[in-house]
VEXKE-693166 format. One record per residue: z, y, x of N, C-alpha, C in turn; residue in one letter. Coordinates in pm, 1 decimal, padded with zeros to 6 digits. Atoms other than C-alpha are relative to their C-alpha. Example, Ala and Ser with C-alpha at 12.3 -4.5 7.8 and 13.67 -1.06 7.14 Angstrom:
! VEXKE-693166
[[00000.0,-00119.0,00089.0],[00780.0,-00450.0,01230.0],[00000.0,00120.0,00090.0],'A'],
[[-00006.0,-00119.0,-00082.0],[00714.0,-00106.0,01367.0],[00073.0,00109.0,-00077.0],'S'],
! end
This chain:
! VEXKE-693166
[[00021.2,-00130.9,-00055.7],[-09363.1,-02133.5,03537.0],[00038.3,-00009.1,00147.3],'X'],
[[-00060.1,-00009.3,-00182.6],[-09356.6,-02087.5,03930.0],[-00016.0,00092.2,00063.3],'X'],
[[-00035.4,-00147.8,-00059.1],[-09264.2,-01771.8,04105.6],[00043.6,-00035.6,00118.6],'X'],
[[-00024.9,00026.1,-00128.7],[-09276.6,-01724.8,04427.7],[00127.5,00119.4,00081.2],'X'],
[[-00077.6,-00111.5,-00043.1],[-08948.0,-01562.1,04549.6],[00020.4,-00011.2,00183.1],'X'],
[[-00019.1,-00009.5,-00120.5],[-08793.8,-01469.5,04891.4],[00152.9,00010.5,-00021.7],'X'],
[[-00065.7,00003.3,00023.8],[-08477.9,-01510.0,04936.1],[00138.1,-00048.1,-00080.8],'X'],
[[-00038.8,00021.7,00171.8],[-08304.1,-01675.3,04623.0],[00085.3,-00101.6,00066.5],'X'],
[[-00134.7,00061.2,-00048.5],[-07949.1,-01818.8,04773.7],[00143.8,-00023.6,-00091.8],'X'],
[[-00098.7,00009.9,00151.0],[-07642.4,-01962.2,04592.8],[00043.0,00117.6,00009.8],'X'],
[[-00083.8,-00077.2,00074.9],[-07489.0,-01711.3,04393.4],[-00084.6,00105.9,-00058.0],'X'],
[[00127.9,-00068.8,00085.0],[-07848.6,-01543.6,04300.1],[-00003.0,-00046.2,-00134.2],'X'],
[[00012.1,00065.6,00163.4],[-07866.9,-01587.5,03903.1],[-00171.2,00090.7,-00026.2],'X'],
[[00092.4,-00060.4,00013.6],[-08234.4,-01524.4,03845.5],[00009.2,00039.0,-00148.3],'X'],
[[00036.6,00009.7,00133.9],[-08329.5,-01451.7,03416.5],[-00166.2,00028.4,00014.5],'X'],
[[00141.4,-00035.8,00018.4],[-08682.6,-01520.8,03386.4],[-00002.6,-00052.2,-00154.3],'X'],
[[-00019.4,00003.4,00153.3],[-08790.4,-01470.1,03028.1],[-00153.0,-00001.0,00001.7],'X'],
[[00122.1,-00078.5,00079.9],[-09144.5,-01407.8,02763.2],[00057.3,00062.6,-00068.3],'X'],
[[-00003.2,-00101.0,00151.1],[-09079.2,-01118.7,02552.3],[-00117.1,00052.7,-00010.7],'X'],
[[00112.5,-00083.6,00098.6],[-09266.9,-00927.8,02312.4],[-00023.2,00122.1,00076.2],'X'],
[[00007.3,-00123.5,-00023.4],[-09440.3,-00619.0,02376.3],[00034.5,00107.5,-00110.7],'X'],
[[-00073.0,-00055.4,00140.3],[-09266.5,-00348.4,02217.7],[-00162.1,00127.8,-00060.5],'X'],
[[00107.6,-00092.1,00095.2],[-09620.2,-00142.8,02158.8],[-00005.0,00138.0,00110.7],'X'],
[[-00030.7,-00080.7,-00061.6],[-09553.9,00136.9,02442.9],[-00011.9,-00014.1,00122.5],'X'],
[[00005.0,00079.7,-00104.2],[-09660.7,-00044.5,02740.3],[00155.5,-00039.8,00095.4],'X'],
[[-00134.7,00025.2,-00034.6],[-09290.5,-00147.7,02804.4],[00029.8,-00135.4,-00057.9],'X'],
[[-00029.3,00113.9,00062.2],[-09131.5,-00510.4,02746.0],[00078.7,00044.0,-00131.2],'X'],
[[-00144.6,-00015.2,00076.2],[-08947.2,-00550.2,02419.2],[00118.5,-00093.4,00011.0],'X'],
[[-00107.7,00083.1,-00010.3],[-08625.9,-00689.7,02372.0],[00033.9,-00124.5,-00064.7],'X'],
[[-00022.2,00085.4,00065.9],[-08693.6,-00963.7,02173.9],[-00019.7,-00135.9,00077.9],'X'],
[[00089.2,00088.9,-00088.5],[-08709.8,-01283.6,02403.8],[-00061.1,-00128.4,-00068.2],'X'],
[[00080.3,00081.2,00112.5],[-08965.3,-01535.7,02262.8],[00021.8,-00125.4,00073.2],'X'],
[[-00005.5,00168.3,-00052.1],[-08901.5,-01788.3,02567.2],[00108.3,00002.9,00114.3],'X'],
[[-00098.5,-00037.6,-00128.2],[-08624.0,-01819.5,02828.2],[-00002.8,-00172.5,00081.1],'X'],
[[-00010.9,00101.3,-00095.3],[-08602.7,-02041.8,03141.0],[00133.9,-00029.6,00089.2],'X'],
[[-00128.9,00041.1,-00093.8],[-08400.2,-02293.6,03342.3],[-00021.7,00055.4,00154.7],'X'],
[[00007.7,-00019.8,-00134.3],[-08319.3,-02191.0,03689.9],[-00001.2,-00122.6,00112.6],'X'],
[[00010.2,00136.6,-00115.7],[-08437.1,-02408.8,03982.9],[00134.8,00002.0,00088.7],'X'],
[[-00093.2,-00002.2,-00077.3],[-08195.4,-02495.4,04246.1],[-00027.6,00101.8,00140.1],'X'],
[[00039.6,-00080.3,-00044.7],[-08214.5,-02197.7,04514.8],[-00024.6,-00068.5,00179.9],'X'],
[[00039.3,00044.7,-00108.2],[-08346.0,-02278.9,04898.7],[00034.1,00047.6,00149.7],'X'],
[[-00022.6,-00115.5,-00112.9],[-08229.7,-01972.2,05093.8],[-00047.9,00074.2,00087.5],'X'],
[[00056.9,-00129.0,-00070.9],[-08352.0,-01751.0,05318.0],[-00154.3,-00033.5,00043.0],'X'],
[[00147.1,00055.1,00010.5],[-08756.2,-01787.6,05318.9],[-00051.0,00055.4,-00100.7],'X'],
[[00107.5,-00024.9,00111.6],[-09036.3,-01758.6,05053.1],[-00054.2,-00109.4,-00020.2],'X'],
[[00031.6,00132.9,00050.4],[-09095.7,-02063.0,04810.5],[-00028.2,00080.9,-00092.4],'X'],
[[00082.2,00061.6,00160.1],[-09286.1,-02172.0,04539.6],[00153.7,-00067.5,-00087.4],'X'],
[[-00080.6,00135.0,00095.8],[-08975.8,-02251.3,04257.8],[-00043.1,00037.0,-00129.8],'X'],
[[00030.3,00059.1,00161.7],[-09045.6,-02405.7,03931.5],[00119.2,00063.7,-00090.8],'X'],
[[-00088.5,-00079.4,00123.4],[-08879.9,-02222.5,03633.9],[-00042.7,-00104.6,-00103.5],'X'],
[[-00031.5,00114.3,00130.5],[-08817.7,-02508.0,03321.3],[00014.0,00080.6,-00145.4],'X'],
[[-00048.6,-00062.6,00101.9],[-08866.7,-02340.2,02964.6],[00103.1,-00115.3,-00065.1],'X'],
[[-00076.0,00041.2,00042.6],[-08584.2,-02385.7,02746.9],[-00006.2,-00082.7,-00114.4],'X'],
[[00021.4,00052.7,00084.1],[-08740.4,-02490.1,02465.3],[-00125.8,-00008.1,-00024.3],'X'],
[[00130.2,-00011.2,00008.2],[-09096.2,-02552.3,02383.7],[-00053.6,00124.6,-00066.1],'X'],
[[00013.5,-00119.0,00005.8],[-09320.4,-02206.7,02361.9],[-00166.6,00033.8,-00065.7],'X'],
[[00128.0,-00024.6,-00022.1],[-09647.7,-02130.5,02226.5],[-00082.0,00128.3,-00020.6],'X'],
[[00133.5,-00092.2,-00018.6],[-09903.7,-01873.2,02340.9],[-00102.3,00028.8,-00132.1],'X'],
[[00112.3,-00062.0,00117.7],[-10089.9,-01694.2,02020.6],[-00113.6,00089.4,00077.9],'X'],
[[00120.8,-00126.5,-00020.2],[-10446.0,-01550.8,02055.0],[-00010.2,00129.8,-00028.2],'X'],
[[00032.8,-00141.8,-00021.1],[-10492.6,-01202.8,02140.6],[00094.5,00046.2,00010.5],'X'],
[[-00146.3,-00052.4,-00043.5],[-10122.4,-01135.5,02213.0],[00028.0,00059.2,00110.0],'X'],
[[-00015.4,-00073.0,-00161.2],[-09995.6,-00903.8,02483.5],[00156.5,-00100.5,00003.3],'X'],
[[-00140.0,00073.9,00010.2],[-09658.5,-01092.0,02620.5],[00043.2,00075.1,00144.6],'X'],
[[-00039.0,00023.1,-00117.6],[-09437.9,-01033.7,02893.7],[00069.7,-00057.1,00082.8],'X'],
[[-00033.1,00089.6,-00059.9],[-09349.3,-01221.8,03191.5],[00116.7,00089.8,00060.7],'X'],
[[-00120.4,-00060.0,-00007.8],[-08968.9,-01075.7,03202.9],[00090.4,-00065.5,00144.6],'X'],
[[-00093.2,00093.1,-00129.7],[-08771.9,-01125.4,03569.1],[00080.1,00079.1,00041.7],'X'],
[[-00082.6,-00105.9,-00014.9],[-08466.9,-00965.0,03638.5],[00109.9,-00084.6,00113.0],'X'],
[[-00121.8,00100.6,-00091.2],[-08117.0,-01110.9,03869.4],[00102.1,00080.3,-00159.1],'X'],
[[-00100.3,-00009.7,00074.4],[-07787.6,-01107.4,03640.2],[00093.4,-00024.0,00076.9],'X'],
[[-00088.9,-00032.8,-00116.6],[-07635.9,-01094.5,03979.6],[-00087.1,-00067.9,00161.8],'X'],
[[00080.6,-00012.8,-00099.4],[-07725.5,-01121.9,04327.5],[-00125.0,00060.1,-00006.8],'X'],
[[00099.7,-00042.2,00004.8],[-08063.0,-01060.8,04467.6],[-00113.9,-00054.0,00084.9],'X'],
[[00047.8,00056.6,-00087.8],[-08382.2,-01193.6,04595.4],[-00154.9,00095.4,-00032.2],'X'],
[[00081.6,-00051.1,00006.1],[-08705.1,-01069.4,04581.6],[-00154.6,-00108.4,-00057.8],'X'],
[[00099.6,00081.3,00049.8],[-09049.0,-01176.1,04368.8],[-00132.0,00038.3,00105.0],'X'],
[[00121.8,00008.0,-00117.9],[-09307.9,-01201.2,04623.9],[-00151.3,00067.1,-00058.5],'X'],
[[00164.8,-00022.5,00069.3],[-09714.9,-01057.1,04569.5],[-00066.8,-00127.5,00063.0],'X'],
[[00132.0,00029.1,-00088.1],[-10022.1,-01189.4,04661.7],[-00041.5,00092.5,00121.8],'X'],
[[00092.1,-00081.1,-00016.4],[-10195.5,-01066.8,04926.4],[-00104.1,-00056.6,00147.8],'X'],
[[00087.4,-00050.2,00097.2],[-10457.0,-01009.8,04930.5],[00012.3,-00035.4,-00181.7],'X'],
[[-00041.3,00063.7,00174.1],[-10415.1,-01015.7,04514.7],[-00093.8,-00117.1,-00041.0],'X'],
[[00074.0,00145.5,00021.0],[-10520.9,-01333.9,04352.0],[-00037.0,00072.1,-00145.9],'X'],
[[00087.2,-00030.7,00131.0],[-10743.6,-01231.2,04027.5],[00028.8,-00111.4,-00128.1],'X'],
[[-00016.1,00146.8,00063.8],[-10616.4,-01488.8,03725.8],[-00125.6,-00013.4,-00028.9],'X'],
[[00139.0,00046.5,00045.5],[-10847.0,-01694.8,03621.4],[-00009.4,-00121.5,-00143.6],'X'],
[[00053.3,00012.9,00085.3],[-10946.2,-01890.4,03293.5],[00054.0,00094.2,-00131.2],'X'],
[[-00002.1,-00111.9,00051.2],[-10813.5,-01690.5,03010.0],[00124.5,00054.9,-00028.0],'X'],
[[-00076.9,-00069.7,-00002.4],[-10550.8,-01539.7,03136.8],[-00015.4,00145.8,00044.1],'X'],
[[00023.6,-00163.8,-00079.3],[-10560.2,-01152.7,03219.4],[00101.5,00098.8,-00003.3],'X'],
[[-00097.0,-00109.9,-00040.7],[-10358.7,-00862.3,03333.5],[-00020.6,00094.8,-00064.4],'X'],
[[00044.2,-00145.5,00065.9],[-10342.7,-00534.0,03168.3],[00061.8,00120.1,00102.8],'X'],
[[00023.2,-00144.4,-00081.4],[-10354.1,-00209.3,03409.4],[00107.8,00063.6,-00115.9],'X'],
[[-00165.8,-00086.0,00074.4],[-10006.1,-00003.0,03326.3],[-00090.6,00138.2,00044.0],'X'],
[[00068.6,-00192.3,00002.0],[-10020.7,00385.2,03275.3],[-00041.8,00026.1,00114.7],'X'],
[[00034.0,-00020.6,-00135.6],[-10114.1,00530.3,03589.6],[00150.4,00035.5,00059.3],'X'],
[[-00112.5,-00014.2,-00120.4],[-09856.0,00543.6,03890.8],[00001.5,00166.6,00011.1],'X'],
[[-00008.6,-00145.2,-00013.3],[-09685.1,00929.1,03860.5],[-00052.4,00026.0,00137.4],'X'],
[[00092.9,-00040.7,-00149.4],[-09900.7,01131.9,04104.3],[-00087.0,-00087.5,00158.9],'X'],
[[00097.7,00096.7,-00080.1],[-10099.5,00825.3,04277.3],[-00122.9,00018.3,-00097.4],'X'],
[[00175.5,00030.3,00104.2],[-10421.0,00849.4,03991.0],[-00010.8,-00137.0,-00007.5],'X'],
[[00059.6,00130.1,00023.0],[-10371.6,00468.2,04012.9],[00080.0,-00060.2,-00082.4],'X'],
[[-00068.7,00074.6,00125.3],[-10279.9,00218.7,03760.0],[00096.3,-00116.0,00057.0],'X'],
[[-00091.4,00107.6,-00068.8],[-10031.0,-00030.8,03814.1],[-00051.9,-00146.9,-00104.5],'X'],
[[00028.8,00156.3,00084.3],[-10058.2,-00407.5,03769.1],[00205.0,-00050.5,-00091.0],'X'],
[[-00134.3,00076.7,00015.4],[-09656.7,-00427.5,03670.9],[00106.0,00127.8,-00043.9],'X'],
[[-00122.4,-00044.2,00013.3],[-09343.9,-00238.8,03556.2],[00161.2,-00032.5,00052.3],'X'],
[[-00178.7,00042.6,-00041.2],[-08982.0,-00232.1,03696.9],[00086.3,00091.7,-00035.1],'X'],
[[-00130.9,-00112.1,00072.3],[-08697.2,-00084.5,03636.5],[00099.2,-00057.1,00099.5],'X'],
[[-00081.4,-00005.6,-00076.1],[-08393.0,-00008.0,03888.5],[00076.0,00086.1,-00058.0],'X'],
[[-00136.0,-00011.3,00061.5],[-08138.4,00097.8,03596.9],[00019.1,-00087.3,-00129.1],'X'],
[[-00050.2,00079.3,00090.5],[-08144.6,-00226.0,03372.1],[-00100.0,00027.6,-00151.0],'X'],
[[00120.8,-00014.9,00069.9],[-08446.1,-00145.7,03203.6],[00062.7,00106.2,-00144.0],'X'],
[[00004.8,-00149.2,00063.1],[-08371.4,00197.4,03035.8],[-00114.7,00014.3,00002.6],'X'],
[[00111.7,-00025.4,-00014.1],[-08694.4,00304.2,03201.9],[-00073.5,-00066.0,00066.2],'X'],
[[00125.7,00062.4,-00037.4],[-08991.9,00156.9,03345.6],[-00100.1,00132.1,00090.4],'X'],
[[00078.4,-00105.9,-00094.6],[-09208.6,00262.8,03618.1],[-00115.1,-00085.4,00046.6],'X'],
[[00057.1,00063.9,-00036.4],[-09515.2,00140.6,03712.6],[-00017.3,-00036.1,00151.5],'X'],
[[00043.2,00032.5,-00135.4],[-09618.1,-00038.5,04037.9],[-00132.3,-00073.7,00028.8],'X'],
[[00165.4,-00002.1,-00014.1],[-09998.3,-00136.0,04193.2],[00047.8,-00144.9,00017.3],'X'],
[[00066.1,00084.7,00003.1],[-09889.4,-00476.0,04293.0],[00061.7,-00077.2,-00122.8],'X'],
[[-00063.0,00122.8,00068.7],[-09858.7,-00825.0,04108.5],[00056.2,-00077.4,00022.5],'X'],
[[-00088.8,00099.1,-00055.8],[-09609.1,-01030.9,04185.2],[-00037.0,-00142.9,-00058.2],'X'],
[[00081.2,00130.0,00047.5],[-09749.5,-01399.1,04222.8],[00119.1,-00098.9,-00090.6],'X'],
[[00016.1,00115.8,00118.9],[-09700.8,-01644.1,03905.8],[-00107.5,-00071.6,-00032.6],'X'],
[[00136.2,00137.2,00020.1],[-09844.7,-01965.6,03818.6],[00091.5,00021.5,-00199.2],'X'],
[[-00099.8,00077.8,00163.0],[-09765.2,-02067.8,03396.5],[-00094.8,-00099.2,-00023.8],'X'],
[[00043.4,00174.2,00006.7],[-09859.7,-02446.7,03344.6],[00044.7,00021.4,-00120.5],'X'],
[[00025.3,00066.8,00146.1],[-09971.6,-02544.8,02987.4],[-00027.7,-00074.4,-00028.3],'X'],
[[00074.6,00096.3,00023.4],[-10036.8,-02799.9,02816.9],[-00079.1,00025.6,-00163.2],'X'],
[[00011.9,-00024.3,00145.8],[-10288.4,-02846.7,02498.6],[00062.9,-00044.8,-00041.5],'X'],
[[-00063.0,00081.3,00094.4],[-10197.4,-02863.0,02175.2],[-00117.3,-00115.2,-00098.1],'X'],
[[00078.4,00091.2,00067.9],[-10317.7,-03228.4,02032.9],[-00064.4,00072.5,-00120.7],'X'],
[[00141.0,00005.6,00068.1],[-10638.5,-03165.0,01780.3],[00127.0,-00067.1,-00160.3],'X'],
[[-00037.6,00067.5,00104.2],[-10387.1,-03352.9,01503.5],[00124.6,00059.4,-00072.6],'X'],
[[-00139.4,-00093.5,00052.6],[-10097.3,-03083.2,01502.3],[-00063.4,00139.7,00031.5],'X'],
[[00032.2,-00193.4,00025.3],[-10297.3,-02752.5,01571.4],[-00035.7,00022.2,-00106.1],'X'],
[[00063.6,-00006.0,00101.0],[-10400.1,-02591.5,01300.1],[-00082.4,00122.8,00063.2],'X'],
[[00119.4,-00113.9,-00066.2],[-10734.8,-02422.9,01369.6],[00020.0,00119.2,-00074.1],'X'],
[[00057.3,-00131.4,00059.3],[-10815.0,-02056.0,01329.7],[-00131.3,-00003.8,00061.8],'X'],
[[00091.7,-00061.1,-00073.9],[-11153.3,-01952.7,01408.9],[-00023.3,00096.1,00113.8],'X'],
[[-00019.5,-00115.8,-00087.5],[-11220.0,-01784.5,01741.6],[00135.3,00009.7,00093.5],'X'],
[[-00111.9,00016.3,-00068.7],[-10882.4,-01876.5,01830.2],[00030.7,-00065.9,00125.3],'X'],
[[-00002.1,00134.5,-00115.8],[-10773.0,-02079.5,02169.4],[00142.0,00002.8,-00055.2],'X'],
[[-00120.6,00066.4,00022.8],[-10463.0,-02328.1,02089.6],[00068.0,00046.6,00107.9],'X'],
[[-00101.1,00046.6,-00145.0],[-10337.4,-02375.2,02424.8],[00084.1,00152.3,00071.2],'X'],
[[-00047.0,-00096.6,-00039.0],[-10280.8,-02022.3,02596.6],[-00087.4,00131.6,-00038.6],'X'],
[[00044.4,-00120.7,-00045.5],[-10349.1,-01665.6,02590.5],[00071.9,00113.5,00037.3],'X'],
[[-00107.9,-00107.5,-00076.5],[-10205.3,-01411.2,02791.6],[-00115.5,00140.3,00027.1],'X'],
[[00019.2,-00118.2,00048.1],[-10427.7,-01116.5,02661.9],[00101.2,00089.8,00054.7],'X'],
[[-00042.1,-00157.4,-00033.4],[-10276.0,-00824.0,02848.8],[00143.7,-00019.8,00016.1],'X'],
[[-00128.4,00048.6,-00022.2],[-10003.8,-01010.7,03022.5],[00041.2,00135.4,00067.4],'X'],
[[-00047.4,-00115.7,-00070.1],[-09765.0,-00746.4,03172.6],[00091.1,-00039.5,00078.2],'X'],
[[-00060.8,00061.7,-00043.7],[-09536.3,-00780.4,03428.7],[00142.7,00071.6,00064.1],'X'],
[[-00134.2,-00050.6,00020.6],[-09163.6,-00673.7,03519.6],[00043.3,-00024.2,00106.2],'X'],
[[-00084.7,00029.0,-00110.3],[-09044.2,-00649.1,03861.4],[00139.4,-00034.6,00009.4],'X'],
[[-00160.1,00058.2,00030.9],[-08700.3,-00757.6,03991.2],[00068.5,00145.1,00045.6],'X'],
[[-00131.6,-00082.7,00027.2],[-08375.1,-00578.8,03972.7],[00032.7,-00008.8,00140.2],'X'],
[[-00045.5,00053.9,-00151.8],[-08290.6,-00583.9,04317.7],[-00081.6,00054.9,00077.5],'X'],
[[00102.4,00008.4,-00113.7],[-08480.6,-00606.9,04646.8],[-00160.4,-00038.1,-00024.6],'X'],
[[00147.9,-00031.9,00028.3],[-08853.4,-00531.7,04582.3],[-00061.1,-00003.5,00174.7],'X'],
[[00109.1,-00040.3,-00098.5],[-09107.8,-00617.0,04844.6],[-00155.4,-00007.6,-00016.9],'X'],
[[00094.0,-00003.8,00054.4],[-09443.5,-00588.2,04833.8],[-00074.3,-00028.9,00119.4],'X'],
[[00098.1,00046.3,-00080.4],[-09603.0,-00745.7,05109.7],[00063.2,-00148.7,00021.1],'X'],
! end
């Protein structure tokens, strides 16, 4: 996983997670994948690599979410921009609409520890690197893809310093 932060200096503790969706366009609390933290770079905007903890796999037609919070300090998850559109079959799912904007958000955050959720328009840039699964340990479903699907990925701003350009 590689997230592009700003900021991210010793004593920043990022938690980037996958949880479930709880059904309510909100993450749930169940986490399905948790990551190692890279070593931090300081004051700037990098590309760092996030290490899952344990091996993870992506089910077809699943909504998931890409969970990012600090558990102290603070740095900020960077956008695109202009936004970058994913591309093979990964896709975004459009949050409720933004109170009194009429527009939908690409993301959710929360700035009391995820009580509530609020939507926001942009996406904060992520890469997630997969690999298949060998032909000799999948077991087929029809219609299914092995490797990934991020069906109506959602996404979870940080706890902290939010920028959006």
């Amino acid at each position: 996983m590689i997230l592009r932060l700003g900021d991210y200096e010793t004593g920043d503790n990022p938690l980037v997670q996958i949880r479930q969706d709880n059904g309510t366009d909100n993450p749930g609390s169940t986490v399905l994948a948790s990551f190692t933290n890279p070593t931090p770079q300081g004051t700037g905007n990098f590309g760092y690599t996030f290490t899952p903890t344990s091996p993870f796999t992506f089910n077809a037609s699943t909504k998931y979410w890409l969970y990012v919070t600090t558990t102290s300090g603070s740095f900020s998850w960077r956008v695109n921009q202009p936004s970058i559109t994913p591309t093979e079959i990964a896709t975004l799912s459009s949050m409720p609409v933004v109170s009194g904007t009429g527009e939908t958000g690409l993301q959710r955050f929360s700035t009391n520890g995820g009580a509530t959720f609020t939507s926001g328009s942009m996406a904060p840039s992520f890469q997630i690197n997969t690999a298949d699964i060998p032909p000799s340990v999948a077991t087929p479903e029809p219609g299914a893809i092995a490797a990934l699907s991020l069906f109506g990925l959602g996404l979870l701003g940080v706890k902290g310093r939010r920028n959006e350009g």
